[in-house]
Every structure is written in C-alpha cells, then in structure tokens.
matplotlib code that plots the C-alpha trace (Angstrom):
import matplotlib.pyplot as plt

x = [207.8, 210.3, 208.9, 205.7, 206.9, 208.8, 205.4, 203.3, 205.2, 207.2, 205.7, 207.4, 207.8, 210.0, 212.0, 212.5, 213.6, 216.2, 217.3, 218.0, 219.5, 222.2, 223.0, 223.7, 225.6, 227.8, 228.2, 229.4, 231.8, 233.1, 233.7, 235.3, 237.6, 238.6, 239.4, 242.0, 239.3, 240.4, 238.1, 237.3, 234.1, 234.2, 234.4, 231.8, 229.3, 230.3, 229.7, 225.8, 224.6, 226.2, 224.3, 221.1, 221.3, 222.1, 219.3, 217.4, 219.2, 218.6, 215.2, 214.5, 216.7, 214.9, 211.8, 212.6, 214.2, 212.0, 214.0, 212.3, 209.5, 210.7, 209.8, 213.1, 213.0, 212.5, 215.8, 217.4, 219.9, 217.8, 217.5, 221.0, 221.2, 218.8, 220.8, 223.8, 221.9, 220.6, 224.1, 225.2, 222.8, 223.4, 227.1, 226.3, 224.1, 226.7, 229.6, 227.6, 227.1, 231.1, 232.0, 229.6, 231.4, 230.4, 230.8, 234.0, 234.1, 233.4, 236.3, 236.3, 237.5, 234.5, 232.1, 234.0, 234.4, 230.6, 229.3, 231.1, 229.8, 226.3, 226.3, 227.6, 225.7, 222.0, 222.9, 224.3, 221.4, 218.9, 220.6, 220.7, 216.8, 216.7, 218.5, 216.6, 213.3, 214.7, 216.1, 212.9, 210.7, 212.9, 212.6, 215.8, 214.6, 212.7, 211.7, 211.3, 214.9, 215.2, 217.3, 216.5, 217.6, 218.0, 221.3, 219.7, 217.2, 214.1, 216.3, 217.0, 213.2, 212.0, 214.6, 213.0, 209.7, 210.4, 212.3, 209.5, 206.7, 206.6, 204.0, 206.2, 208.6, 211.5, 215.3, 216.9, 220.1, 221.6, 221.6, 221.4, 223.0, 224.7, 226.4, 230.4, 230.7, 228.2, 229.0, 231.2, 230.2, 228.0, 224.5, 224.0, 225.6, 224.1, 226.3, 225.9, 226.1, 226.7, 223.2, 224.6, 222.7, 225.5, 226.6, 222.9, 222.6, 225.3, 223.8, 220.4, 222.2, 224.4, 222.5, 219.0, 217.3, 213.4, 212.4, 213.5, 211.9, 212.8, 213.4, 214.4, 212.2, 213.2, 214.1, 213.7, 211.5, 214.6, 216.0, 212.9, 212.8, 216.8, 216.0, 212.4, 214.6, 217.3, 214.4, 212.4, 215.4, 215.5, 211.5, 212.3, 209.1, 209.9, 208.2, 207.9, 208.1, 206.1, 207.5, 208.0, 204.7, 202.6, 202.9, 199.3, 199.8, 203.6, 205.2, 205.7, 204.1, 204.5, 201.0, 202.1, 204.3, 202.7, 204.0, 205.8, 203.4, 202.8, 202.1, 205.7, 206.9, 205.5, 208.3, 208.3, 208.0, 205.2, 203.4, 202.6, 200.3, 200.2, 198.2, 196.6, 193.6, 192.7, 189.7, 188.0, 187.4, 185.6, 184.6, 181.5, 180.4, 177.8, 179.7, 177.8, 180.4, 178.4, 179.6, 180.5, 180.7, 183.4, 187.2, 188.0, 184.8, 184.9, 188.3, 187.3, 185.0, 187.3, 189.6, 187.3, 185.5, 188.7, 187.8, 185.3, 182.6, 178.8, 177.0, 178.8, 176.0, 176.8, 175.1, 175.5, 173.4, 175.1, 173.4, 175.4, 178.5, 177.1, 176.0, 179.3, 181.0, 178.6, 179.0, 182.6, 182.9, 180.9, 183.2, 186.1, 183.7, 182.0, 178.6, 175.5, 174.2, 177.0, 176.3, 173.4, 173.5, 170.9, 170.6, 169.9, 170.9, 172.9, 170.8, 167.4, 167.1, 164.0, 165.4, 168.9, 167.2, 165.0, 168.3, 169.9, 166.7, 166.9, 170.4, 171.6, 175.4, 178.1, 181.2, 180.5, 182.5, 181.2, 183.2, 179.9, 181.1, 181.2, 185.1, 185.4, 186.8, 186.1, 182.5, 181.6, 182.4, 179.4, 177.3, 177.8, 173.9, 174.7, 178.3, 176.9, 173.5, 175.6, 179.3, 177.8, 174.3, 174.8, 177.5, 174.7, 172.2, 174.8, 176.8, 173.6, 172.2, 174.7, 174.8, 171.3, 172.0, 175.1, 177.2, 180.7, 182.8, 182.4, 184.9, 184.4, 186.7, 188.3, 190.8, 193.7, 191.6, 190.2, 192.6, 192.5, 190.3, 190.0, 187.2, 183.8, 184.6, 187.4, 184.9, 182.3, 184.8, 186.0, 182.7, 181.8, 185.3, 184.3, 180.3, 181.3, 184.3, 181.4, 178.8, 181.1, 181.2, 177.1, 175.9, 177.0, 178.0, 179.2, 180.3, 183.5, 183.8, 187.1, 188.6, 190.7, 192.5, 194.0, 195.8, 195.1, 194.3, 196.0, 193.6, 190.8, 187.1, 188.1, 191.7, 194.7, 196.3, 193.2, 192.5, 196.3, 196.0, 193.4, 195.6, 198.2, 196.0, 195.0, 198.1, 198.5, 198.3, 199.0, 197.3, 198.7, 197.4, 200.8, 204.6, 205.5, 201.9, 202.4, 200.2, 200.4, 199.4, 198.7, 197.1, 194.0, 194.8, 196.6, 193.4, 191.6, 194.1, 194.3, 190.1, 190.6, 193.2, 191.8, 188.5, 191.0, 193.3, 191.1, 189.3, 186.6, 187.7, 190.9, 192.0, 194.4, 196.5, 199.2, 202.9, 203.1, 206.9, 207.1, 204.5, 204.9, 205.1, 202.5, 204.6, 207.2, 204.2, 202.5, 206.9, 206.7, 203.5, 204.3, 207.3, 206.1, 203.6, 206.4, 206.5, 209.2, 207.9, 207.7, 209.0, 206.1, 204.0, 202.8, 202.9, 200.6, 200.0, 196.9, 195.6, 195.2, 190.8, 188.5, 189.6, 192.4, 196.2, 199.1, 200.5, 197.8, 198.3, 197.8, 197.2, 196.0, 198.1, 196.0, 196.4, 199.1, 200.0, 201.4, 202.9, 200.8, 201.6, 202.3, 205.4, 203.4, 200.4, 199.9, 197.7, 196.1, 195.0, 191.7, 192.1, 189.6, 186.4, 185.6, 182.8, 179.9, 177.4, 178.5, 175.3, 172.7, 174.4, 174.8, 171.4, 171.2, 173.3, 171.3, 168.1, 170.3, 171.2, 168.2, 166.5, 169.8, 171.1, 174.7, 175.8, 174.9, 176.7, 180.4, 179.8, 178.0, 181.0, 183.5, 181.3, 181.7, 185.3, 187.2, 190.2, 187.9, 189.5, 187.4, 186.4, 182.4, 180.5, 179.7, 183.0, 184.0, 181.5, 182.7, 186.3, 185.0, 182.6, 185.4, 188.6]
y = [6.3, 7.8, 10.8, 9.7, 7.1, 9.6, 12.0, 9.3, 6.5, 8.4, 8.9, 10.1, 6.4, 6.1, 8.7, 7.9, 4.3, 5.6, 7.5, 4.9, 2.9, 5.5, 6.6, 2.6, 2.5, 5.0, 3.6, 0.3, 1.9, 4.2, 1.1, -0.2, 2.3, 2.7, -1.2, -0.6, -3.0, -6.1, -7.4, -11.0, -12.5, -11.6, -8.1, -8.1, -9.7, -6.9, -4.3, -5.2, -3.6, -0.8, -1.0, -1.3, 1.5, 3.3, 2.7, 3.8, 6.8, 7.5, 7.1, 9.5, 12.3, 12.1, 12.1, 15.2, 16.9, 15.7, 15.3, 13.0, 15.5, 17.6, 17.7, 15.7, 16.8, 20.2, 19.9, 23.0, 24.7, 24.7, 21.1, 20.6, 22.8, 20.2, 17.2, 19.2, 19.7, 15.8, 15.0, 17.1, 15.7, 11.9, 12.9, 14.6, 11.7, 9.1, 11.8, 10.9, 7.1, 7.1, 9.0, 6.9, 3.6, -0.1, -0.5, -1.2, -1.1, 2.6, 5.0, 8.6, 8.5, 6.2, 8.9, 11.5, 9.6, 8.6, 12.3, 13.7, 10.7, 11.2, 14.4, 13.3, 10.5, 12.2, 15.3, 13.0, 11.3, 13.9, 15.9, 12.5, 12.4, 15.8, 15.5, 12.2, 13.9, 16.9, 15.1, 12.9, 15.3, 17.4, 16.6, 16.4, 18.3, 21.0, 24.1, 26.5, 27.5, 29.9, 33.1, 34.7, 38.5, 39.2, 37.4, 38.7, 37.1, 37.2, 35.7, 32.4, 32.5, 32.1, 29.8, 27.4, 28.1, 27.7, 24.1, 22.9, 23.7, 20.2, 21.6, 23.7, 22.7, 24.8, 24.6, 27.1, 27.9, 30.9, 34.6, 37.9, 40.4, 44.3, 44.2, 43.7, 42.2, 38.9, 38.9, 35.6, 33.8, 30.8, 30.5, 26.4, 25.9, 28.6, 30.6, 34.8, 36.2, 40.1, 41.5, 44.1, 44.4, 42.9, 40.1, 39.4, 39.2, 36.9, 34.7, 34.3, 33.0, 31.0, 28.8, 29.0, 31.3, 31.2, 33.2, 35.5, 35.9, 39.5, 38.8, 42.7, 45.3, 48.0, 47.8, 51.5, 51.8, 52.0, 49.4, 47.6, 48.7, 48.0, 44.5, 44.1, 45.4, 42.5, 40.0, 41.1, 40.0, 36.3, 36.3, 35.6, 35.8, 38.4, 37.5, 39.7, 38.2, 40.8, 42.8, 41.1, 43.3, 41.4, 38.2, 36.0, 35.0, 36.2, 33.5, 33.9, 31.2, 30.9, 31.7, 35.2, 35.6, 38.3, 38.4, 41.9, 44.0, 47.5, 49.3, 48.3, 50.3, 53.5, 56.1, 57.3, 55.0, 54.2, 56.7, 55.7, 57.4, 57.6, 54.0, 56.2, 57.8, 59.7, 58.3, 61.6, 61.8, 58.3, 56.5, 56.5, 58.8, 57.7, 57.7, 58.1, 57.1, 58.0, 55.8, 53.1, 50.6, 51.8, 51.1, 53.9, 54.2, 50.8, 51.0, 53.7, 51.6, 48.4, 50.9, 53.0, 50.0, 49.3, 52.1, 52.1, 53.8, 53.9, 53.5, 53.3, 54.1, 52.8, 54.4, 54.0, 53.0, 49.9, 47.2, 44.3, 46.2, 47.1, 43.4, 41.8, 44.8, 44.4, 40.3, 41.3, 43.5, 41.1, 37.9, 40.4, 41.1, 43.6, 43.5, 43.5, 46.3, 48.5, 48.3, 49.9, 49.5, 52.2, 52.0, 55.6, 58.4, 61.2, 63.2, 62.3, 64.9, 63.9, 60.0, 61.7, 64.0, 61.1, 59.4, 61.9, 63.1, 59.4, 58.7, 62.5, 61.4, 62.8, 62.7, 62.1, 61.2, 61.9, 60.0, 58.9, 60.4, 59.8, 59.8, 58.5, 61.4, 60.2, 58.7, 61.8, 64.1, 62.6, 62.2, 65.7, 66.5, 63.3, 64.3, 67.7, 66.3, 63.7, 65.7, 69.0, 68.4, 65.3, 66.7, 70.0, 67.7, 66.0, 69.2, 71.2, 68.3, 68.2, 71.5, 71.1, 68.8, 70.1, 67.2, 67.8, 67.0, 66.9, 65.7, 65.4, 63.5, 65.5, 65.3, 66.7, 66.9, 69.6, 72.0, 74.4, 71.6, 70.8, 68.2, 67.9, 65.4, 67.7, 70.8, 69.6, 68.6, 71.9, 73.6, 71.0, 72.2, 76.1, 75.6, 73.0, 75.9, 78.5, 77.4, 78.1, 81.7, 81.6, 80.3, 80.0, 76.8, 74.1, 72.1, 71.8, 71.4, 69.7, 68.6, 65.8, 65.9, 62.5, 61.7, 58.5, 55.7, 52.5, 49.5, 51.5, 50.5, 52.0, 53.1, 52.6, 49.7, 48.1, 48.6, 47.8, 44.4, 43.6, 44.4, 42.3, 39.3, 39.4, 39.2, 43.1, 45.8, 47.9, 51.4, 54.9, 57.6, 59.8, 58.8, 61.5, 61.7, 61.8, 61.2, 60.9, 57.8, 56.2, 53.5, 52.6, 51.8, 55.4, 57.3, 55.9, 56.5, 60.6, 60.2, 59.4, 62.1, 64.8, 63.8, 64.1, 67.1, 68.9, 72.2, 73.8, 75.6, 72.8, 71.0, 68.2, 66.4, 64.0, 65.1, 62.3, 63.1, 63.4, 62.6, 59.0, 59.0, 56.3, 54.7, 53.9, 52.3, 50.0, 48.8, 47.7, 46.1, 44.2, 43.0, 42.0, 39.8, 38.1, 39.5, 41.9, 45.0, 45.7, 42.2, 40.3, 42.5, 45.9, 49.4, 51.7, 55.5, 56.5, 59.8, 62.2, 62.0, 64.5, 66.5, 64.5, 66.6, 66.1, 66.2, 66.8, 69.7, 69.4, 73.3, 76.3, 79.3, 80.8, 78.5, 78.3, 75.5, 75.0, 71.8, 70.1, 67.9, 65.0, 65.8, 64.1, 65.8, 69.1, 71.7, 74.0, 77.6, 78.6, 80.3, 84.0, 83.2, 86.9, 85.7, 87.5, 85.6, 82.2, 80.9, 82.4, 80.4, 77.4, 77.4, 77.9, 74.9, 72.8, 73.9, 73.2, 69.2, 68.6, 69.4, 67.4, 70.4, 68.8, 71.7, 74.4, 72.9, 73.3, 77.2, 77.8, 76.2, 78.3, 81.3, 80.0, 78.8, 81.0, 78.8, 76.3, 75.3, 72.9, 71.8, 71.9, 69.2, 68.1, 67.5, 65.8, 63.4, 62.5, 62.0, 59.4, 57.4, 57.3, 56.8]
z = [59.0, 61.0, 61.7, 62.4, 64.8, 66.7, 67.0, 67.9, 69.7, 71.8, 74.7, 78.4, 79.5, 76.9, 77.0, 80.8, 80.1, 77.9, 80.3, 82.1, 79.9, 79.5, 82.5, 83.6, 80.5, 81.7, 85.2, 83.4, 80.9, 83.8, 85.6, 82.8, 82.2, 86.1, 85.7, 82.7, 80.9, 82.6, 85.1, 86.3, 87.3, 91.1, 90.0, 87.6, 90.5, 92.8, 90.8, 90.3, 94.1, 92.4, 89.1, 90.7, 92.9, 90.2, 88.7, 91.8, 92.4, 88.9, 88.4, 91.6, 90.1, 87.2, 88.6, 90.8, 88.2, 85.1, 82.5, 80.6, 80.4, 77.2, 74.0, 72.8, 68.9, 70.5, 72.8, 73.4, 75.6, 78.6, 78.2, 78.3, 81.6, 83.0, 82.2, 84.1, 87.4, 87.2, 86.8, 89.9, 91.9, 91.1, 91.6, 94.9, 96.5, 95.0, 97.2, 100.2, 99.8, 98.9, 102.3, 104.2, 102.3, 102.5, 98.5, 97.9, 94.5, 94.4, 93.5, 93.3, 89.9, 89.1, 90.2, 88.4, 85.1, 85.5, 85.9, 82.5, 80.6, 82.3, 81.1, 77.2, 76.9, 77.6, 75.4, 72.7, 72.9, 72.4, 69.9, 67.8, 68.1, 67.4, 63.8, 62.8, 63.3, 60.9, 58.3, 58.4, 57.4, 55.2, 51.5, 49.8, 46.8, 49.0, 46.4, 49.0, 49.7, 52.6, 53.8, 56.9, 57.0, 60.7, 62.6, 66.5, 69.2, 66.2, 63.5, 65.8, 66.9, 63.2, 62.6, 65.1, 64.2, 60.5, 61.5, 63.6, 61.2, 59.8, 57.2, 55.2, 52.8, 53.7, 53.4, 55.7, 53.7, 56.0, 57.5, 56.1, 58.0, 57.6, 60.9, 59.9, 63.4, 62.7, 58.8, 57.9, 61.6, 61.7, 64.3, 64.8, 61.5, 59.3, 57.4, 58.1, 54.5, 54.1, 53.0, 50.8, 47.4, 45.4, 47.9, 48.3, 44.6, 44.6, 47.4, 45.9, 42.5, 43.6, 46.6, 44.4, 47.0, 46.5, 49.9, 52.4, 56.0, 56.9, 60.8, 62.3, 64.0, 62.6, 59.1, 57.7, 53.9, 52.0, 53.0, 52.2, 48.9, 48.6, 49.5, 47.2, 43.9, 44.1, 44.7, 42.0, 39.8, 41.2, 41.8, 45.4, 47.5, 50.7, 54.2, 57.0, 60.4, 63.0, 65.9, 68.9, 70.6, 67.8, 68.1, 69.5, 73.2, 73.9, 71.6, 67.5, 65.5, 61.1, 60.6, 61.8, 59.0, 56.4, 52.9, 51.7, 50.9, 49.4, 52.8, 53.8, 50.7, 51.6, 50.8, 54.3, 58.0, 59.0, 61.3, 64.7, 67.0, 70.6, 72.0, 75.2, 73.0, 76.1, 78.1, 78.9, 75.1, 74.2, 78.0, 78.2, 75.2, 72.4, 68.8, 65.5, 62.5, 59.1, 56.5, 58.5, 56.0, 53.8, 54.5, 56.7, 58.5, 59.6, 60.6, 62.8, 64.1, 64.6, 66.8, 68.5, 70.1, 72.1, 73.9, 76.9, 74.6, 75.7, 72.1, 69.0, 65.8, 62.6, 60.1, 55.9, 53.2, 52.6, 54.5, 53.6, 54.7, 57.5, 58.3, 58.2, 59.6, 63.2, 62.8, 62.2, 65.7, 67.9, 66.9, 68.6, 71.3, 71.1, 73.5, 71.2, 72.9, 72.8, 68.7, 67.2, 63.3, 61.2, 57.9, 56.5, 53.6, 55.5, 53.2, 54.6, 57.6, 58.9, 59.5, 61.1, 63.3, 64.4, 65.0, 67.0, 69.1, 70.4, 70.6, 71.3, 70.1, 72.3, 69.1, 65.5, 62.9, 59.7, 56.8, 54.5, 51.0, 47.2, 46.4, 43.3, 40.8, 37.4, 38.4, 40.1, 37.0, 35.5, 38.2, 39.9, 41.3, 43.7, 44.5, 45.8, 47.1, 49.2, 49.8, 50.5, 51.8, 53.1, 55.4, 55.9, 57.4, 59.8, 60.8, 61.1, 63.3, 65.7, 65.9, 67.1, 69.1, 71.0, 69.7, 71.0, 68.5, 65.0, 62.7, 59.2, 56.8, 53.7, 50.9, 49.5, 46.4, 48.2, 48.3, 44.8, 43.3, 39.6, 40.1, 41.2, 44.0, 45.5, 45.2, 46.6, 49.7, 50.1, 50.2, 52.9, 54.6, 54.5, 55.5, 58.9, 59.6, 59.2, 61.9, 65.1, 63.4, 62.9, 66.5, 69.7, 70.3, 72.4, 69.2, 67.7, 64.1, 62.9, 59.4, 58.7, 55.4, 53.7, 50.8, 48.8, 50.9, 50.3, 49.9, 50.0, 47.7, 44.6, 45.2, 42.6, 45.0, 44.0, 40.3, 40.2, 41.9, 39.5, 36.8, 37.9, 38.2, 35.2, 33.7, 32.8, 31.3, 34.5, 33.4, 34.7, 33.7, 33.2, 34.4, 36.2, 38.5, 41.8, 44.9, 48.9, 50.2, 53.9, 54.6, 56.4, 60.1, 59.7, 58.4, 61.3, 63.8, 62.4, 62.6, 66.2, 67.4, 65.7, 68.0, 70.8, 70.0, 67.5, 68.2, 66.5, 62.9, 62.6, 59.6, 60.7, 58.2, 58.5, 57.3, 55.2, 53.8, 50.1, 47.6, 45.5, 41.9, 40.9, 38.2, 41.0, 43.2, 40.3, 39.7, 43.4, 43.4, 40.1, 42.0, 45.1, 42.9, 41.7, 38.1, 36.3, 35.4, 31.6, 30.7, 32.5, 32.9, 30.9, 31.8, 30.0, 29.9, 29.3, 29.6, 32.8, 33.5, 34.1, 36.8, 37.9, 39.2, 38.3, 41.8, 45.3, 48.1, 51.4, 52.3, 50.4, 49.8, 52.3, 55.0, 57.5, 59.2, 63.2, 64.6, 66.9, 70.0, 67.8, 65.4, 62.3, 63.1, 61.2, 61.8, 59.2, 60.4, 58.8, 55.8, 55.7, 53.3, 51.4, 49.9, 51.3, 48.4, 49.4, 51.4, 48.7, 46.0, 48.5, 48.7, 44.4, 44.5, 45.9, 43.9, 40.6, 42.2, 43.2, 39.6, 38.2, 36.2, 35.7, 33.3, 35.9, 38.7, 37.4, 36.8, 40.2, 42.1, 40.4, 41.8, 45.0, 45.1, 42.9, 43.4, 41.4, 38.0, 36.2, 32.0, 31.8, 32.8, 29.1, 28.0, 31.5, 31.2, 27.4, 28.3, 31.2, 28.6, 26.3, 28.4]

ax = plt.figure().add_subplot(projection="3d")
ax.plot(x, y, z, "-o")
ax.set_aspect("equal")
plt.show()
C-alpha cells in the first residue's frame, strides 16, 4: 500500500506543499530557539508577517529553483545540491529584507539558524521517503541475494538500477572488489568484500549469495573463469552488466544485463576489430553473400548493412531463413530496396549467371557450404557437388564478371584434412587461389580460415546445450580433444576485413591464442547452467568419428605466414601446388559426384591432395550409422 501510494499519489503539488511545510517549520523552531523557548503572546503575533513572507519567499525560490520537481524516491546527491542553492537564496533575499529592516523580530542569528535547518530538514525529508519506498517493496525473505563485483562509477550505476527495478526481487548484500585500497570500506552502506577466490568463497557461504552482477569493463578471461569456478560450487547465477559504450540511449537499464555465458569463457580476449571498415571498400558497391541464411552469413549481413552499401544479394537455399533474416534487417532499418533476397543452389550456373548478368555484384562473399563432418562422410557426392563445385560456379562467375573481390569462407579442417568436409574445403582453397594464375584478372580471390564457431547450426555449443537441458549425458568424443573456437560476430567481422585488406591468393586467419580442450568447454557450460559437472550432470567419452582430429591447424607445413596491419590478423602465404594432374582429375571428380560414386571419391581426393589422410568411404559411413 505504501509503495503504491507513493507511485501514484504523489504528485509535484505535493511534494511542493511539503516543502513548505518544512521550511515554515524551521523558521518557527529557529525562532524558537533564538527566544531561549520562552515567548509570550505579543511575540508570537509578531512573528506571523514573518511566517507569511516566509512562505512567499519560499514558494518563489522553489519555483525558480524547482525543487519540488524530482523524482523524490530517486533523491540523490544532486538533489541535495539543489536544496543548498534554495537555501542560499532564501538566506540571501532574507540578508536584504534584514539590512533594509522594518521587522523587528528578525535577528541575524534567526536567519543563520533558519538556513542550516532549511537545509536538514528538506534532505531529511527526502532521504526518509527515499527509505520507506525501499523497504516497501523489498520482501523480507527476498531469494535472490546479490553481490556486485565492481567497487567504481559502473558498480554504483547497477546498484541504482538494481534498487529501482521494483520488478526484481533482489537483496543487494555488498561489493566485490581486488583493489587493496577499496577492500574493507563501505559505498552507501554496502560492505567492499576482497574478491579473492577464497574470501569470495567465504562470502557466498556465509551471507547465502545466489547472484553476482559482474560490474567492470575490463575483466580479462581468467578472471572470468576464476570467478565462474567458485560459483559453480554455490550454484550462484553470474550476470554481466555491459560496457559503458553499450548501453541503449547513453543510460544503463537491467534489461541490459546478459547472463555469463560461454563466449565470455573463451580462453583468450575477445578480439576486436577496427569499427572504420573503410568506406572505399563497401559505399556504394553491390554485395552478393551466398549462404546467407546460415549463422555466419547472416551475421555478415547484419554488419555489413551498416555500411553505405548499394545492393546487398542474399542468396541460399533456405527460404525460411532467408525470410526471417530480410524481415529481421528491415525491422533495424534496412530500405526494402537496398535488399534483394534469391533463392537459388550455388550449384545451378545457369540461375547464378542469370543473377550476376543482372546484378553484376561489385564484392562477394561466398560462405554457402555443407560443414557438418560426420554427415558429410556419408553423404560425400553432395559435399563435393556443393563445397567444390558450388564454389566453381561462383568463383568462375565472378571471374566472369570482373567481381572485385571474392572471398570465400574456409576451415581449419582444411589444412592436412582427414575428412571429406575439410577436403573438399581445401580443393576449393587451391582451385579460387588458381584462377589469378589462369587469367588475367581484375578479381581478387581471398580465403578466410575459421576454427569452430561458437553457436553456430550444428556446432558443439549447441549439441551441448541440448544435452544439458535434458538433464545429461554431456557426450565428448575423447578428453584430451582440442579445438579453436570464435564466435560469430568475430567470423563476420574477419569476413569483412579480409574484403578490406585482403589481396588476391590470401588466406586470412585469426590468431586465436591457444586451442581449447573440449572437455574443459562442456565443464564451463555445465556450470554456467547452474549444474556441477559429473555430480549433476554426466560426462561421457565416446569415440573419435569419421574423420574427426584430434587437435585442428591453422597453416600447412608449406605455408608461411606474415603479420598483417591488424596484430590478430594472420596472413598465410600461398603454399606452391606440384600437381600438374590436378584439373583433369577435378574434372573426374565431378563426373564420379555427379553419378554418386561415394567409394570413388575418397581415393580420387587423395590423388589430388596427397596431404589427404582418410578411412574409405564404406567404413566411414558404418562408424556414423552406428556411433
């Protein structure tokens, strides 16, 4: 009742009446106090001109100075400066009404004594509101118990937020902090506990922590992980508050608040690319992204329409993808005819080259691609048909064409492949580094090389959510497997500077630091859901599949790589091809897809990548149907 009477029958009016109710009470108690507290009734009937101008004085100074206008459960110190220069200037009009003289009842040490209480009384006043609204809507049993790691400028920001967010049912207990220098202190009452592991263990027991709001710009990964391995313990849900730079319209607000989650944990910070994509590269160019409707190629899309681009072609098989991701673009903005949506097989050449004769596309980025290694053991014909011939029909195209710049998204798995999916990458690489070599041309022909991308269609961070939600097993397929991984935004942002920086022949790759051991990245993700690994939920080794490493490359023996102008960007010299048989059996290759030949095509790609190491199709496909 309280609450709700103070959010809805509070109005300015109110609050100004108040105002004025103090500020004659302290007038009256000043007098008081200047009279010893002994006054007689001739007094007391002097004193009321006084009151009343008071009250006139008042009301102007308020008015001027508007006062009355704040939120009053919102009161902070700004408010209080406020009060101090209404003060000043009811002092300083009262100064000149008490040189002028004519009420003799008015003593400097009235005035005096009147401006200090002025001053208590309307800060008093407000900070009382202030705590009744509070401890109105707090619940006295509240579950969600609440640290916030971060003592600086955002700490005290979500603090407020998290206190005026009367929808959450939060109990703010303290501060985390490493700094020796706030550690011990107090901010408006909270406690600043030391957020060493042990200390922070000891924290979380004792005060029944449930949540933590990690309020710091730059906390580095292993502190991160640090932090997420004493919360596991406790079950203690982890928050992340964003930068400063993120937050909607200037001002942070809870719904901004993301949960922890396995991007964060990346063994390595996050890379960050330069924001000035240069305009010479997109402004006014027409941009074809095949595959659009997959997870990188429509994140490609999301950040490439920030730029001043004259056409931006969306091409993939997937029509419903393709729907939602053009709905998706034009709710952000997008002008319906900057998009043009086709839906088409990269492998139909007479549908792409009607494409491109009417578009003629100025940059394309050609991510459209089976990727899926066990699947594609036993569907090989379509993993070369699409990988290899796919990518023929689209390179060969804008070849025609004169596209600029072509840049074609590979794999790791490409490098010494022992799968059909990495193969048939490589053999796209060598045939799009080939054509410069073939033609004179004004095209440029660049690879991009990931590692596994997190929260990708069909990645491990998916199978393993699905896993977790249904209560487990997690499934790996050895312990000691080991992978790179980035994440989305990152693939995208590589797509886009290797359009910018890339020339023709390149193979661009992020240094992504060390390679993660999977085992270690299903434990985090089992912990950030809020389970203990092995005790809540399984862990269970399986078997390597068909094709599948041990551990990825990034280069070839052959390959040497040069720093670029961005210190995580990498760049791969091309590596000499001796195979002087390579386009006759390209062209065998396609024959033995296109008549479905599975067992033929695992002993034609070892011809043509020597570096190929592969079981036969036959037993592949048995291990996948039984595994």
């Amino acid at each position: 009742m309280t609450k709700r009477y103070l959010e809805n029958f509070a109005p300015r009016w109110i609050i100004f009446c108040c105002d004025l109710f103090l500020i004659t009470s302290s007038l009256t108690l000043s007098f008081f106090l200047t009279q010893h507290l002994i006054i007689n009734q001739s007094e007391i009937i002097g004193f009321i001109p006084i009151v009343f101008f008071n009250l006139l004085i008042g009301a102007v100074c308020i008015g001027m100075l508007g006062i009355f206008k704040g939120i009053i459960r919102y009161s902070e110190t700004k408010d209080i400066v406020r009060i101090i220069k209404f003060a000043s200037l009811q002092f300083a009009i009262w100064m000149v009404v008490f040189f002028i003289g004519g009420l003799s009842q008015l003593t400097m040490p009235l005035l005096l004594i009147n401006f200090f209480a002025v001053i208590f009384l309307l800060v008093v006043f407000r900070l009382l509101v202030k705590e009744v609204y509070f401890r109105a809507q707090s619940k006295p049993n509240s579950s969600c118990r609440t640290l916030i790691f971060g003592a600086g400028m955002m700490g005290q920001i979500t603090k407020k937020v998290l206190e005026q967010d009367a929808k959450i049912n939060t109990t703010l207990v303290g501060f985390l902090d490493d700094s020796p220098n706030k550690i011990g202190k107090k901010i408006e009452g909270l406690p600043i506990y030391n957020a060493a592991d042990e200390d922070l263990k000891k924290v979380i027991r004792e005060k029944g922590i449930t949540q933590i709001f990690i309020a710091i710009d730059h906390l580095t990964v292993d502190r991160k992980i640090a932090i997420t391995d004493v919360c596991a313990i406790f079950k203690v849900k982890i928050n992340l508050v964003p930068h400063a730079n993120q937050w909607a319209g200037g001002s942070f607000k809870k719904g901004q608040v993301k949960e922890m989650n396995i991007e964060e944990l990346l063994q390595r910070d996050v890379i960050v690319l330069p924001k000035d994509l240069s305009a010479a590269t997109y402004q006014d160019a027409v941009v074809l992204v095949t595959g659009a409707a997959g997870s990188i190629g429509s994140e490609i899309c999301r950040q490439i329409i920030r730029y001043n681009v004259k056409k931006l072609i969306l091409l993939d098989q997937a029509e419903s993808g393709l729907f939602d991701l053009e709905y998706e673009l034009r709710q952000k903005g997008a002008p319906a005819k900057l998009l043009q949506v086709e839906v088409a097989n990269v492998r139909d050449y007479a549908r792409i080259k009607k494409l491109y004769n009417s578009n003629k596309p100025d940059i394309v980025f050609h991510v459209a691609a089976y990727k899926h290694v066990p699947l594609m053991e036993c569907f090989s014909s379509e993993a070369v048909l699409t990988n290899i011939f796919g990518t023929k029909v689209i390179a060969d195209l804008s070849l025609l064409y004169s596209v600029k710049k072509f840049v074609l998204v590979s794999t790791d798995k490409a490098v010494n492949p022992t799968n059909i999916m990495g193969a048939t990458k490589r053999i796209s690489e060598i045939y799009i580094q080939s054509l410069n070599d073939r033609f004179e041309s004004n095209t440029s022909f660049i690879t991009t090389r990931f590692g596994n991308v997190l929260g990708s269609a069909g990645s491990v961070v998916a199978t393993f959510k699905k896993q977790i939600a249904e209560g487990g097993p997690v499934t790996i397929t050895h312990p000691d497997i080991t992978r790179y991984f980035m994440t989305i935004p990152e693939a995208a942002k590589l797509v886009l500077e290797a359009g910018k920086i890339g020339k023709s022949g390149d193979i661009l790759l992020f240094d992504m630091g060390k390679a993660v051991k999977v085992l270690d990245l299903a434990t985090r993700m089992i912990q950030l859901a809020g389970f203990i690994p092995y005790q809540d939920i399984e862990i269970k080794f399986t078997q390597l599949r068909p094709g599948e490493k041990m551990y990825e490359e990034l280069f070839k023996d052959s390959e040497e790589f040069a720093a670029t102008d961005h210190p995580k960007i990498l760049r791969a010299t091309r590596a000499t091809e001796s195979n002087p048989d390579f386009y006759i059996m390209l062209n065998k290759l396609q024959e033995v897809a296109q008549s479905h030949n599975i067992e033929d095509i695992p002993v034609l790609i070892s011809k043509m990548l020597p570096e190929f190491s592969h079981a036969t199709n036959k037993v592949a496909a048995k291990l996948f149907k039984t595994s």
